[in-house]
N, C-alpha and C positions, 0 to 999 in steps of 0.2 A: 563408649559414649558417642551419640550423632555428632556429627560435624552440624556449627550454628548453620541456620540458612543466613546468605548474604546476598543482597542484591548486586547488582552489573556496580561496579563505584561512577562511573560516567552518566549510568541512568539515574541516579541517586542523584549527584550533582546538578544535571536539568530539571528534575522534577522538582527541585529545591527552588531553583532558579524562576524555574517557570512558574512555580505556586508565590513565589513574592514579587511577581509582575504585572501590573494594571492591564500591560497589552492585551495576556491573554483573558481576563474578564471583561474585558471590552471586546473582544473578538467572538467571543461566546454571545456575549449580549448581541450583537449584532446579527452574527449568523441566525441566532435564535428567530430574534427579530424578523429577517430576507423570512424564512422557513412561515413563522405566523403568518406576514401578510400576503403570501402564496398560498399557503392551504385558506384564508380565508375566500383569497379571491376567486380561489377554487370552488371551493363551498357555495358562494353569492350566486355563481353562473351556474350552478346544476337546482340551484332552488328557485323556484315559479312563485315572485310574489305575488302574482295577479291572481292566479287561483290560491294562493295559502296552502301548497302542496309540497314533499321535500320529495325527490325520488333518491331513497336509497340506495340503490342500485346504483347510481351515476356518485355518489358521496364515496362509495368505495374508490372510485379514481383520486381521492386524494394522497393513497400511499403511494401510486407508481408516482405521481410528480415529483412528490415529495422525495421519494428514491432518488428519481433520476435529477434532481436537482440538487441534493445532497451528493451524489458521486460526482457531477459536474464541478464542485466545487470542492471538493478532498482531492480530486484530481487534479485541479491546479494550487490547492495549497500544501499539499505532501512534498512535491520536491521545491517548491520554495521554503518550507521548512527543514529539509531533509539535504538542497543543495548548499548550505550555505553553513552547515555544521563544522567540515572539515578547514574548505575555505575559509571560514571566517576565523578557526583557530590558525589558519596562518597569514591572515590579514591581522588580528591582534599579535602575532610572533609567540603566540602560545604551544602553537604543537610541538615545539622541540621539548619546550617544559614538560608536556605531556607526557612522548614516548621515553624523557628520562624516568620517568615513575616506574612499580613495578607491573603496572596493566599491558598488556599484552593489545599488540595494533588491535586483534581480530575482535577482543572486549570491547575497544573503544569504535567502531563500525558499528557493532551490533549494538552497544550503549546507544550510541545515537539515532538507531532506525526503531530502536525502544522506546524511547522519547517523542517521539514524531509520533508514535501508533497509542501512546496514551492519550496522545491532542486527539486526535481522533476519534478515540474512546470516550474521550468526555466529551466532543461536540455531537457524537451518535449518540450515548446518553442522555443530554442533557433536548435534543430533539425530539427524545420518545416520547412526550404528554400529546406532542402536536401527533405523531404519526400514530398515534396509538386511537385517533379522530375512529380509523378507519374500524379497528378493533371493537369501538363500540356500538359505531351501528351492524353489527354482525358480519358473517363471514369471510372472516382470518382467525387467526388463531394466534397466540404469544411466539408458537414454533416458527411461524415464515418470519415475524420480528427476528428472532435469535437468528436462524439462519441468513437473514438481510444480513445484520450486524456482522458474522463471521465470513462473511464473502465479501464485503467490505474490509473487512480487517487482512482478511488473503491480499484481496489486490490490494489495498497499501501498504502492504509488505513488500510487495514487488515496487509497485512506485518508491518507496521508502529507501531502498535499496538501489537502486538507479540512480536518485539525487544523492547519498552517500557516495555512491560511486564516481560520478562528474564531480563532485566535490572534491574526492580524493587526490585526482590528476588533472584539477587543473587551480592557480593561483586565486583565482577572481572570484566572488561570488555571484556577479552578473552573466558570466560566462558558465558558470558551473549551472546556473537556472535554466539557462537555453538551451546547454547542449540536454540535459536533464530532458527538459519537453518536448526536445528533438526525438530524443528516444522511448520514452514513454508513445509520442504521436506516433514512431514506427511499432508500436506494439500493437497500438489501438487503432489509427486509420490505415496502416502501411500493409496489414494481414486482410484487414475487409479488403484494399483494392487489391492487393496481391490475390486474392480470392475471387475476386470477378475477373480479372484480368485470365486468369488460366481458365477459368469455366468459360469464358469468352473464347478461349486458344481451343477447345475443346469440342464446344460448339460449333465451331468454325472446322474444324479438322474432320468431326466424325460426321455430325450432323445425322445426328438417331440419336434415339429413345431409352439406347445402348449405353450412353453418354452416363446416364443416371449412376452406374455403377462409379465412375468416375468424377461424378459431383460428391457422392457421398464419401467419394473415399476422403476429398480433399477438404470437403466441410472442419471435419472435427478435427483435422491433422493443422489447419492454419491458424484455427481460431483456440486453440486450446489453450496461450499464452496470453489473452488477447484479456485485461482486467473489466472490461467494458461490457464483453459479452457471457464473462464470465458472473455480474451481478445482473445485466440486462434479462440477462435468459431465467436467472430465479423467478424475477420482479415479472415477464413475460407471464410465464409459465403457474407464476400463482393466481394471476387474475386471467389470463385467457385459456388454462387446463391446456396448454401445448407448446412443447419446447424442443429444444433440441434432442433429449432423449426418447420422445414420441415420435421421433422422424424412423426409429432402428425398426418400430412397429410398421411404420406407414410403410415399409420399403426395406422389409425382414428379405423378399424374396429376391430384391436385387443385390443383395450386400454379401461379402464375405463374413465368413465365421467372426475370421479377428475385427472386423471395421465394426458389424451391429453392434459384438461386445464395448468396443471403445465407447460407439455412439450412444450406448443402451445404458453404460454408466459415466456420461462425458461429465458431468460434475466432477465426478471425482478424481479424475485423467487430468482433469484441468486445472485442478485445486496441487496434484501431484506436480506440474511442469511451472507453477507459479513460485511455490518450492526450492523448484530445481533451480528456476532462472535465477530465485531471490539469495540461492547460497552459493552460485556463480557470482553474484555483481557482489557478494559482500567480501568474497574468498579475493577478488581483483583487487576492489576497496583497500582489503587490510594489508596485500602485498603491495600494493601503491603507496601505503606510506610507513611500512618497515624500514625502520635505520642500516636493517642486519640486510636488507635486498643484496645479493648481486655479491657478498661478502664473504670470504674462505672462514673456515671454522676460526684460526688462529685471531683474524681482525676481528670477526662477533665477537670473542672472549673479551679481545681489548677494550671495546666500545661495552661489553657488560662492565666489566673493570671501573671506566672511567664514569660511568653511571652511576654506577655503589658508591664509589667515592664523591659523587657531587650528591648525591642523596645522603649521605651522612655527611659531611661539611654541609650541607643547607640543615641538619638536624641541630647539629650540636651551635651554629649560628643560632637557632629557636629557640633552642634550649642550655641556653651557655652552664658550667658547672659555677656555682655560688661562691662565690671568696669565703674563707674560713676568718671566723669572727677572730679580734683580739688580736 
């Protein structure tokens, strides 16, 4: 016989939460809202009402804004959503209750980078009539939409996991947001300057044409964490036909075997190390707030011990046994 499917019980709980909450229908409305009267105003400035002319051509520019104003703003609402999970279950004095359950820390991390990425999922959803502008006056296709939406969902995975993370080690939820954006900024602005900054070192040292081999190497090796340029480069690349992996072409003859390979499939190298980072910061996460950290086998057993026993004393409190009639 299959085993039922069950979901995460943490994610179940916020989606509960979240679906019987005004905030987030009013957040929705809103966002919707910023998105309308941007693509409208988009739209008013590429159309000639003097002549009664639309140029198509220039209406297509309503998805990259749209894009880029959509990640603009998931980028700073992810780990305000995402910092203030853990934190705030011990600013309510909840999460001792929590880890007493049988959910395990690493469920309850991933529960809540779950929840953050369904927000998301339904503010990208519920966006698509607007973005979808572009779609109808021709050339896009439904595939560069789905592919938007899952490199958006890569990189809030990695944001989602970061503010999980800050949340985890530290008390506060205003501190857990900052240092959050701290780190997220060192992914996204600290790798762009950390990347001119050596090509600078480089130019300066060799100074030739030689150099090239040395830009290329470091191109794809900085920015491959980088969530920004990891949907930037789709959004590039669909409307201007050139992107980071037309660079292995331009400059096949300067490159090493393994670096064209990297650059020639860097989506997906990159999509790989978002991954990597995102099941590092949740693996920190869930040992950040283990009862059993630090713990010899014999104390974990005690603290399982003392936990059965307050899970069934709070049961049989629930559910007390009925006095016998008569």
């Amino acid at each position: 016989m299959s085993k039922k499917f069950r979901i995460n019980p943490i994610l179940d709980k916020e989606l509960i939460v979240n679906s019987r909450s005004i905030k987030f229908s009013i957040f929705v409305a809103v966002y919707n809202l910023v998105l309308m009267l941007i693509a409208l105003s988009t739209f008013s400035m590429v159309t000639s009402v003097q002549v009664g002319r639309i140029d198509y051509q220039q209406v297509m520019g309503i998805f990259p804004t749209i894009a880029l104003i959509q990640c603009l703003i998931i980028s700073i609402a992810i780990p305000i959503l995402t910092a203030s999970s853990i934190a705030g279950e011990r600013e309510r004095q909840t999460l001792d209750v929590l880890l007493t359950t049988p959910v395990k820390p690493v469920q309850i991390v991933w529960g809540k980078i779950f929840s953050s990425m369904v927000t998301v999922l339904m503010y990208l959803l519920c966006s698509m009539p607007i973005m979808s502008l572009a779609f109808i006056f021709g050339g896009m296709s439904w595939i560069s939409i789905i592919k938007f939406i899952f490199l958006v969902l890569i990189a809030s995975l990695l944001a989602g996991s970061i503010g999980v993370f800050t949340s985890s080690v530290t008390k506060k939820t205003i501190a857990s947001i900052i240092i959050s954006l701290i780190i997220l900024g060192v992914f996204i602005f600290g790798t762009a300057m950390l990347f001119g900054v050596i090509l600078g070192l480089i130019n300066l040292v060799f100074n030739s044409s030689s150099t090239i081999n040395y830009k290329m190497f470091f191109a794809p090796a900085l920015v491959l964490g980088n969530p920004a340029v990891l949907v930037g480069n789709s959004v590039v690349q669909e409307f201007s036909g050139f992107g980071i992996p037309d660079l292995a072409k331009e400059f096949k003859s300067n490159l090493m075997p393994h670096m064209y390979f990297v650059i020639r499939h860097w989506t997906i190298f990159s999509i790989i190390v978002h991954l990597l980072f995102t099941r590092m910061f949740v693996g920190l996460a869930s040992r950040a707030i283990n009862p059993l950290k630090g713990k010899t086998p014999k104390q974990a057993r005690v603290v399982n011990n003392n936990n059965s026993n307050n899970n069934n004393s709070n049961n049989i409190n629930n559910n007390p046994t009925p006095m016998p009639e008569g």
